[in-house]
N, CA, C and O atoms as a printed pandas DataFrame, in Angstrom:
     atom_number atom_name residue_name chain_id  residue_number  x_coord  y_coord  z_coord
0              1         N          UNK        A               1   15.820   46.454  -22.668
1              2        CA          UNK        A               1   15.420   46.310  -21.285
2              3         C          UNK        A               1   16.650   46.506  -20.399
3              4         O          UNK        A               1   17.652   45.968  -20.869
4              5         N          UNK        A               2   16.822   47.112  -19.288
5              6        CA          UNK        A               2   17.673   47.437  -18.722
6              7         C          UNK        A               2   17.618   46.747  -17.729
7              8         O          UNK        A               2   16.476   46.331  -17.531
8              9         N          UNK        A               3   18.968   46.164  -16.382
9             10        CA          UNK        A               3   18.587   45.796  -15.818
10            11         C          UNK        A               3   18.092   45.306  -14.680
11            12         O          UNK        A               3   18.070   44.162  -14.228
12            13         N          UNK        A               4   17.585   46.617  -14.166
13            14        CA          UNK        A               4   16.612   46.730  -13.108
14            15         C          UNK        A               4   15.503   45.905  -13.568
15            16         O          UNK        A               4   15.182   44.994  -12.805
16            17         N          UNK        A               5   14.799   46.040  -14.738
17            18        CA          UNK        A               5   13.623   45.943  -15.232
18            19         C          UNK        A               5   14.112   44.416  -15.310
19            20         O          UNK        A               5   13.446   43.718  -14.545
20            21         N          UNK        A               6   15.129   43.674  -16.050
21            22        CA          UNK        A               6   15.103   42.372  -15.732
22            23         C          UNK        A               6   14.997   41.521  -14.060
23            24         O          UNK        A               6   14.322   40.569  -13.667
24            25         N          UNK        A               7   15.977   42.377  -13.421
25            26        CA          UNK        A               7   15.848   41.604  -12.312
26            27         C          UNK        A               7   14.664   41.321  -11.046
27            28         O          UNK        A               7   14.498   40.430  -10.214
28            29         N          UNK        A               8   13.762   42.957  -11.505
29            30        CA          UNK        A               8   12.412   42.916  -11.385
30            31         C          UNK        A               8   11.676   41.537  -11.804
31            32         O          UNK        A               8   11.341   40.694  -10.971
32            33         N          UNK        A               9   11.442   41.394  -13.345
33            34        CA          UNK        A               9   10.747   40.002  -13.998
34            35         C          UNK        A               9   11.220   39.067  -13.008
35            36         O          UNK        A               9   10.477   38.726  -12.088
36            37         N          UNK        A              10   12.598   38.547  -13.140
37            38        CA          UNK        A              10   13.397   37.228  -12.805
38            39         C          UNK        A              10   12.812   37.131  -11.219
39            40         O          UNK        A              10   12.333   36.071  -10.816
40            41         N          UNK        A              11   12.892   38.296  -10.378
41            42        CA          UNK        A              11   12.183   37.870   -8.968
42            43         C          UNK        A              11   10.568   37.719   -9.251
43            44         O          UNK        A              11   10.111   36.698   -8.736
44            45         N          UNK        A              12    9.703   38.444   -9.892
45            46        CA          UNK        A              12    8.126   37.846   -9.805
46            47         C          UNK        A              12    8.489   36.505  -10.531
47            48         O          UNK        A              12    7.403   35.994  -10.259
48            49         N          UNK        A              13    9.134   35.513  -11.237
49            50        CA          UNK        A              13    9.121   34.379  -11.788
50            51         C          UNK        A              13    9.419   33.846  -10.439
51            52         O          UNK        A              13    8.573   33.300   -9.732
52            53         N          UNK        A              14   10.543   34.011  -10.144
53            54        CA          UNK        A              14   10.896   32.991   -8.910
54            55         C          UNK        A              14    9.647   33.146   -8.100
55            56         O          UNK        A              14    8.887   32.180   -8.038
56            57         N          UNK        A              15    9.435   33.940   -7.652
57            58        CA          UNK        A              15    8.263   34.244   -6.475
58            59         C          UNK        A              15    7.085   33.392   -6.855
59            60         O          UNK        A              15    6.667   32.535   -6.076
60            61         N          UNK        A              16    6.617   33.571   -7.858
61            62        CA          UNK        A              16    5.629   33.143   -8.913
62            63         C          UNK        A              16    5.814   31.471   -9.412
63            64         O          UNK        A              16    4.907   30.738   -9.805
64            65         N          UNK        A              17    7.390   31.098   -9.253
65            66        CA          UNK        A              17    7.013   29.460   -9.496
66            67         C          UNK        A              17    6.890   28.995   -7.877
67            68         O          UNK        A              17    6.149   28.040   -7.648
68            69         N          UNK        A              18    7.533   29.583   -6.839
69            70        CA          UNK        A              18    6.653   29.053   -5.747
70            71         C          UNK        A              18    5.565   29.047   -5.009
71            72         O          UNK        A              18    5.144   28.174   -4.251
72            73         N          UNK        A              19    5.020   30.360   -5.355
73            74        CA          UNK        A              19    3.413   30.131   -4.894
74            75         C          UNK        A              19    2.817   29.440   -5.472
75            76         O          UNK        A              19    1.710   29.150   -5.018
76            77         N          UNK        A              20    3.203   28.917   -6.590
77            78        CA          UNK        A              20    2.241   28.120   -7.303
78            79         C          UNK        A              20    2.717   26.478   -6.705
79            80         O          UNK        A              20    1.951   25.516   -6.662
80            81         N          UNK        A              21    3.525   26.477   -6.467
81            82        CA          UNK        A              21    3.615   24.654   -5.597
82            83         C          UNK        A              21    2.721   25.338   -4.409
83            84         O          UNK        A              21    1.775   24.581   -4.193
84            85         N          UNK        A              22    2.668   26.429   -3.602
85            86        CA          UNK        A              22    2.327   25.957   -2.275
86            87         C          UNK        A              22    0.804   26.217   -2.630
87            88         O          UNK        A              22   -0.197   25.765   -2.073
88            89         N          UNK        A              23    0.904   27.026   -3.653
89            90        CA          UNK        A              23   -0.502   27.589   -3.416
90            91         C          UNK        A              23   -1.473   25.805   -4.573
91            92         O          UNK        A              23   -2.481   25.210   -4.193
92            93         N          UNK        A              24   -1.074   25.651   -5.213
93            94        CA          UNK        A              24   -1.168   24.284   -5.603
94            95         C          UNK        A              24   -1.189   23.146   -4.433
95            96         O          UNK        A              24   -2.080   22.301   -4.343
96            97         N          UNK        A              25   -0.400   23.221   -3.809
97            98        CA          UNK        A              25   -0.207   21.897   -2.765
98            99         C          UNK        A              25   -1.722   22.296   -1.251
99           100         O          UNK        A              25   -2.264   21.517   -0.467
100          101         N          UNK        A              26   -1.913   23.908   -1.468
101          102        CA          UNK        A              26   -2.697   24.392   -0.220
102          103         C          UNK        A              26   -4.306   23.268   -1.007
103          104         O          UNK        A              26   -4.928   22.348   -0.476
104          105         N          UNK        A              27   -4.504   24.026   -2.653
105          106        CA          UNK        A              27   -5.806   23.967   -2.624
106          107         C          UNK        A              27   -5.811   22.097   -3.405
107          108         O          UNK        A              27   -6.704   21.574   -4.072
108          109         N          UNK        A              28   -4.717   21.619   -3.052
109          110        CA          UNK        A              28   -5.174   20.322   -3.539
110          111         C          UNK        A              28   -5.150   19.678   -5.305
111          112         O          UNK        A              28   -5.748   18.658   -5.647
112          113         N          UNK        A              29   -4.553   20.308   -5.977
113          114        CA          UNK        A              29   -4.179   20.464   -7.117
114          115         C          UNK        A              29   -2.691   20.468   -7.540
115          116         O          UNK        A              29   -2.098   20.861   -8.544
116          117         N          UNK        A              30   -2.226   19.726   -6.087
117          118        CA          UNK        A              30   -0.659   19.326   -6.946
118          119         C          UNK        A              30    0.118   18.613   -5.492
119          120         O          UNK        A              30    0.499   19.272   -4.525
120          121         N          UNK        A              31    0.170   17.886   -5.565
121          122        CA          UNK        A              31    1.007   16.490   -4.278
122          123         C          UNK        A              31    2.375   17.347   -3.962
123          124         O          UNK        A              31    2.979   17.821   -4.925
124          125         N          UNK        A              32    2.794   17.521   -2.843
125          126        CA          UNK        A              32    3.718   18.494   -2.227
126          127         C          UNK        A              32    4.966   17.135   -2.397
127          128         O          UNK        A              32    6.118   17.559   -2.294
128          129         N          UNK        A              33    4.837   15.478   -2.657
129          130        CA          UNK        A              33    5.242   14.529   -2.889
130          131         C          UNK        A              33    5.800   14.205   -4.095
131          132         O          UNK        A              33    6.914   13.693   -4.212
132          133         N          UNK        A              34    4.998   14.511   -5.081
133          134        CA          UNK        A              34    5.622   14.675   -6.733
134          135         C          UNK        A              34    6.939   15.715   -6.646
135          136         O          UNK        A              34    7.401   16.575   -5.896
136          137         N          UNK        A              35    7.246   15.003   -8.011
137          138        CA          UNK        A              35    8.496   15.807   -8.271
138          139         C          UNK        A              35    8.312   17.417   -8.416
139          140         O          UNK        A              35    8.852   18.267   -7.707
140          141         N          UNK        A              36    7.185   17.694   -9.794
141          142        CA          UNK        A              36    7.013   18.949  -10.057
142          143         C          UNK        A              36    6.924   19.637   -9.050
143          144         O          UNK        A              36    7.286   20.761   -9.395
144          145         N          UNK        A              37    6.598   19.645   -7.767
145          146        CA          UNK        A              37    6.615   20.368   -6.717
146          147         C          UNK        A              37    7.339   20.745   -6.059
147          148         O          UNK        A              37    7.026   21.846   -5.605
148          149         N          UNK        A              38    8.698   20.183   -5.567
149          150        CA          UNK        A              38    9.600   20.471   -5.268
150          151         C          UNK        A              38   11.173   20.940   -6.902
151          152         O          UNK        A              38   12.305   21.417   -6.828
152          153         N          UNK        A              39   10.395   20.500   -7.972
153          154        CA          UNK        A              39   11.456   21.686   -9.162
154          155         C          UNK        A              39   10.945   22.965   -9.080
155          156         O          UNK        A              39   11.651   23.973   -9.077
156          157         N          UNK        A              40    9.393   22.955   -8.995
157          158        CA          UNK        A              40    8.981   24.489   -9.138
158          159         C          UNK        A              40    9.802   25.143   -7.288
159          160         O          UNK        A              40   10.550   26.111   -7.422
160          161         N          UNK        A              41    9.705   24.861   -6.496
161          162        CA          UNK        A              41   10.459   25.244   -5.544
162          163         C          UNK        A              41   11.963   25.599   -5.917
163          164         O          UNK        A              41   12.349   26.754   -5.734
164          165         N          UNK        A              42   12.542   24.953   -6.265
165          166        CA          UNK        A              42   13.823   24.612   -6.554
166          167         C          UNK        A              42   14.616   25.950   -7.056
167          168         O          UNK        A              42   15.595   26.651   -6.801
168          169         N          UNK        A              43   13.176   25.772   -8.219
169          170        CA          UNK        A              43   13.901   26.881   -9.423
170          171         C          UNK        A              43   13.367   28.535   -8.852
171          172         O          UNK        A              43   13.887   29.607   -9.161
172          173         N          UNK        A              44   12.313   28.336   -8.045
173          174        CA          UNK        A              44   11.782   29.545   -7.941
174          175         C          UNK        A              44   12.716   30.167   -6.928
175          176         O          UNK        A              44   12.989   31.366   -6.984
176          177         N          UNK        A              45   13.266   29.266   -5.892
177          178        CA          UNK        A              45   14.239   30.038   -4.651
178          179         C          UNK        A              45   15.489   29.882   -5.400
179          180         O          UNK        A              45   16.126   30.765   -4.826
180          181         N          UNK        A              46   16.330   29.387   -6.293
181          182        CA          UNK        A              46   17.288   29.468   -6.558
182          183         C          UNK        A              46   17.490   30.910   -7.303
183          184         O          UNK        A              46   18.494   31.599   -7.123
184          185         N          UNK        A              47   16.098   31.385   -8.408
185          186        CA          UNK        A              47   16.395   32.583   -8.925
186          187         C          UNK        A              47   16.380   33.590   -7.413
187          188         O          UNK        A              47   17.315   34.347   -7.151
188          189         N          UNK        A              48   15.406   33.465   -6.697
189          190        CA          UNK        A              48   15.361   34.581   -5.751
190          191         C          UNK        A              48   16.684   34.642   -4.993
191          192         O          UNK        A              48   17.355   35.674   -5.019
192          193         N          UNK        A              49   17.066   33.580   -4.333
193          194        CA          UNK        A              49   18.496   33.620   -4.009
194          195         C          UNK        A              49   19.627   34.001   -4.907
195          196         O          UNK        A              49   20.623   34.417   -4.315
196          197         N          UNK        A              50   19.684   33.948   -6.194
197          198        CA          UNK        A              50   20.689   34.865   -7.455
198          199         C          UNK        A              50   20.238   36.460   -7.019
199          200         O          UNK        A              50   21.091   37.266   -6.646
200          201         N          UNK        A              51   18.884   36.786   -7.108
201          202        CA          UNK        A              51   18.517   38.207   -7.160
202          203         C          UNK        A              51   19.561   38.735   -5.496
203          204         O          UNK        A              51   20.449   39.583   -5.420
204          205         N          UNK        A              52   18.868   37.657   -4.155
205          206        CA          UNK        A              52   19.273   38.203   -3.014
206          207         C          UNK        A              52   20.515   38.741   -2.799
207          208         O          UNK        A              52   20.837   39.561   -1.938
208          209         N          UNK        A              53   21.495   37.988   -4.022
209          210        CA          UNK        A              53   23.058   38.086   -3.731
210          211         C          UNK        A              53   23.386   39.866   -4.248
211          212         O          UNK        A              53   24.376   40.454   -3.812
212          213         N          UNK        A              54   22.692   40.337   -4.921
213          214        CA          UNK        A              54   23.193   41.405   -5.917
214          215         C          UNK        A              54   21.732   42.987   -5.706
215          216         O          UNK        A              54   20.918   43.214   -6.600
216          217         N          UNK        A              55   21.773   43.640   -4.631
217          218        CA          UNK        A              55   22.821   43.639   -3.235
218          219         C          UNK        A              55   22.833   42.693   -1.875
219          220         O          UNK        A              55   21.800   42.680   -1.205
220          221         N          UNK        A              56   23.780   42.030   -1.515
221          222        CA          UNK        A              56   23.372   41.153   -0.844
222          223         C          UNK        A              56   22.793   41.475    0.380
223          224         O          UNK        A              56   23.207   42.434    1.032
224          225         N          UNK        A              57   21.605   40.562    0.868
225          226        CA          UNK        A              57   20.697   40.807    1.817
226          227         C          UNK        A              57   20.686   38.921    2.386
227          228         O          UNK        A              57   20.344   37.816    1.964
228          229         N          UNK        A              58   21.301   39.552    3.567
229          230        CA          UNK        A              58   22.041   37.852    4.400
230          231         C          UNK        A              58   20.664   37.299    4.595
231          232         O          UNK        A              58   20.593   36.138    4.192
232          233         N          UNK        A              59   19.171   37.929    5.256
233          234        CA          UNK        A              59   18.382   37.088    5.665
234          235         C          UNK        A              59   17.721   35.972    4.499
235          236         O          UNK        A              59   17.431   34.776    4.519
236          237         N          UNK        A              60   17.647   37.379    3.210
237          238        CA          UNK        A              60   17.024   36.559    1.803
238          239         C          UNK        A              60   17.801   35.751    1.278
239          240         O          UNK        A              60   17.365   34.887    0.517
240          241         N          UNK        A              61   19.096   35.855    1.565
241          242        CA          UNK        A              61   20.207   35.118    1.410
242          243         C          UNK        A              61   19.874   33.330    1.285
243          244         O          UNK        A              61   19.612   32.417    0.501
244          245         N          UNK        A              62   20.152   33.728    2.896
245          246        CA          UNK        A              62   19.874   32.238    3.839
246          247         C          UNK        A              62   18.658   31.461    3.690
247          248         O          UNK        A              62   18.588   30.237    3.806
248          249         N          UNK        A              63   17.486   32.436    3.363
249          250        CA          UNK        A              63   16.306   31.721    3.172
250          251         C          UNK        A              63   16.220   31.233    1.550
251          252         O          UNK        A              63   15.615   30.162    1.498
252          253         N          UNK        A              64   16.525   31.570    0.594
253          254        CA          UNK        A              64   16.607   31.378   -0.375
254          255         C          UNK        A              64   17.369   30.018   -0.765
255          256         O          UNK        A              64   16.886   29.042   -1.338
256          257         N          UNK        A              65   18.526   30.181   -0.361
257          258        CA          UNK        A              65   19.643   29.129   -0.309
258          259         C          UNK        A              65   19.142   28.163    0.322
259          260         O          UNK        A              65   19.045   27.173   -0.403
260          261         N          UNK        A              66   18.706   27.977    1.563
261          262        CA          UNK        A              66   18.175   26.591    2.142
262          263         C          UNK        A              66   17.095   26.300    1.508
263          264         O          UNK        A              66   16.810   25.103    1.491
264          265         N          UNK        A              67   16.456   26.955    1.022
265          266        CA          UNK        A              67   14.942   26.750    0.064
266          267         C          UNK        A              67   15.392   25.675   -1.219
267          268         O          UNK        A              67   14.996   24.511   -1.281
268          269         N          UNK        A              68   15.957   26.079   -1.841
269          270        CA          UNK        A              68   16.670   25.559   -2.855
270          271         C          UNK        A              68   17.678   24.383   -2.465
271          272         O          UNK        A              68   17.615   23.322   -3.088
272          273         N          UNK        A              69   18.446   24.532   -1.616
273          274        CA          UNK        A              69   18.697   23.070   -1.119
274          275         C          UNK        A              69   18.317   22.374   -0.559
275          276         O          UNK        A              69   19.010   21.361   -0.469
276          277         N          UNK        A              70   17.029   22.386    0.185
277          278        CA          UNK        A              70   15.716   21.435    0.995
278          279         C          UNK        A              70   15.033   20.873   -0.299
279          280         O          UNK        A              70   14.493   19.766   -0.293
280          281         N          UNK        A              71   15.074   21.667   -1.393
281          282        CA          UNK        A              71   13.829   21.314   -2.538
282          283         C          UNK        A              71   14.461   20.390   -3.148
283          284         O          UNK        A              71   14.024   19.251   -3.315
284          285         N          UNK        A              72   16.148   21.044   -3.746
285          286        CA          UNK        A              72   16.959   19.687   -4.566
286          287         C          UNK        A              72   17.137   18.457   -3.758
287          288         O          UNK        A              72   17.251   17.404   -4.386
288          289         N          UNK        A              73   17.182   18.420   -2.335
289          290        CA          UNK        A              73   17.280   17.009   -1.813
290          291         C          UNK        A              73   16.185   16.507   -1.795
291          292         O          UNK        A              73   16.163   15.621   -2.650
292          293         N          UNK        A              74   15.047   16.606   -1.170
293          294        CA          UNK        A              74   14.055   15.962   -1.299
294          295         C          UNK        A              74   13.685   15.648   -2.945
295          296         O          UNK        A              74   12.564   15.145   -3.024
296          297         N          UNK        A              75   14.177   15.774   -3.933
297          298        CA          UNK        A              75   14.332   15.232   -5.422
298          299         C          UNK        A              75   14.933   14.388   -5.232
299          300         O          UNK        A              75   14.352   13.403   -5.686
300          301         N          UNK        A              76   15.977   14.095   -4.727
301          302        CA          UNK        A              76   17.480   13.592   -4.958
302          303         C          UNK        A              76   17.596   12.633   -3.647
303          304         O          UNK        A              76   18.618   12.021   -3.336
304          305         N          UNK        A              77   16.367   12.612   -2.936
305          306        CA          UNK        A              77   16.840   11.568   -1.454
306          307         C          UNK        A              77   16.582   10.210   -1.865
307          308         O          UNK        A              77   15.597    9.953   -2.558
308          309         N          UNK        A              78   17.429    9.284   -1.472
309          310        CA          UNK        A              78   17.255    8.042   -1.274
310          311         C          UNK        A              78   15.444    7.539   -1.058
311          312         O          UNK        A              78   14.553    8.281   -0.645
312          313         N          UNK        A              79   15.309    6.189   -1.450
313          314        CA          UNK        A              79   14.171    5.942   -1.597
314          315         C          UNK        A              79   12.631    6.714   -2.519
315          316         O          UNK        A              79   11.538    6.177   -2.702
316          317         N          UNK        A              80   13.023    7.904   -2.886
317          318        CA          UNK        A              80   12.276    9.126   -3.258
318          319         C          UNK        A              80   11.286    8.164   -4.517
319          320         O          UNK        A              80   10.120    8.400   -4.835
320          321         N          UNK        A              81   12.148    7.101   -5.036
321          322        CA          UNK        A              81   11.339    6.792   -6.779
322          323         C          UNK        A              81   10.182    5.605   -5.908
323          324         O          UNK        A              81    9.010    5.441   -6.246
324          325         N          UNK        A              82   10.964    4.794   -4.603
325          326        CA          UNK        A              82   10.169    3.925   -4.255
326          327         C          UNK        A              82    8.510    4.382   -3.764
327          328         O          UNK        A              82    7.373    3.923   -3.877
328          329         N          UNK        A              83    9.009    5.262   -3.321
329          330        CA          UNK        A              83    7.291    6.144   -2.647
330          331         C          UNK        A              83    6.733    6.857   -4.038
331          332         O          UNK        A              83    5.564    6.655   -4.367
332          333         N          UNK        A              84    7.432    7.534   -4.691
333          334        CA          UNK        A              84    6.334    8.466   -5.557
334          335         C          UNK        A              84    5.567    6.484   -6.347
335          336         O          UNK        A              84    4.367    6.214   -6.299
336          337         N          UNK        A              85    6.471    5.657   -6.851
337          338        CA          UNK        A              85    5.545    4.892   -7.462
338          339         C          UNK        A              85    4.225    4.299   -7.125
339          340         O          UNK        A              85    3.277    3.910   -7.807
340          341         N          UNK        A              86    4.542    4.375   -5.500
341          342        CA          UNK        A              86    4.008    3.635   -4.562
342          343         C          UNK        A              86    2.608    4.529   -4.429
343          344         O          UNK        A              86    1.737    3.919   -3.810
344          345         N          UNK        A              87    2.269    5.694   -4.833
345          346        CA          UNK        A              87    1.700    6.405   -4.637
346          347         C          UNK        A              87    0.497    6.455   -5.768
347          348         O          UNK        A              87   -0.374    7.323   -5.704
């Protein structure tokens, strides 16, 4: 596999683990509050943001990158274990 053809796959995965939180969180089949929802974010903009860098493209850049760091904090914020239990 050469790799165009990989970096092709690696962006429909990324793309592909986040529609599935939103498109999950749209039809009610997955709490935008749980964890899994914000890793599948996480991981899906972090690959797209790897792809954006190589050639770099500043807008996919930026959106990618804050995607991925909005998703790891809201994992990682204070109080986060008190509410999901609570839930």
């Amino acid at each position: 596999m050469n790799i165009a053809a990989a970096r092709q796959i690696a962006s429909f995965v990324g793309a592909l683990l986040i529609l599935i939180a939103y498109g999950g969180s749209q039809l009610g089949w997955m709490n935008s509050r749980r964890p899994s929802y914000n890793i599948l974010n996480a991981i899906g903009s972090a690959i797209l943001a790897y792809i954006a860098f190589h050639p770099f493209q500043i807008g996919f850049v930026i959106l990618e990158v804050v995607w991925t760091l909005i998703s790891i904090y809201a994992l990682l914020r204070p109080g986060r274990m008190a509410k999901s239990e609570a839930s």
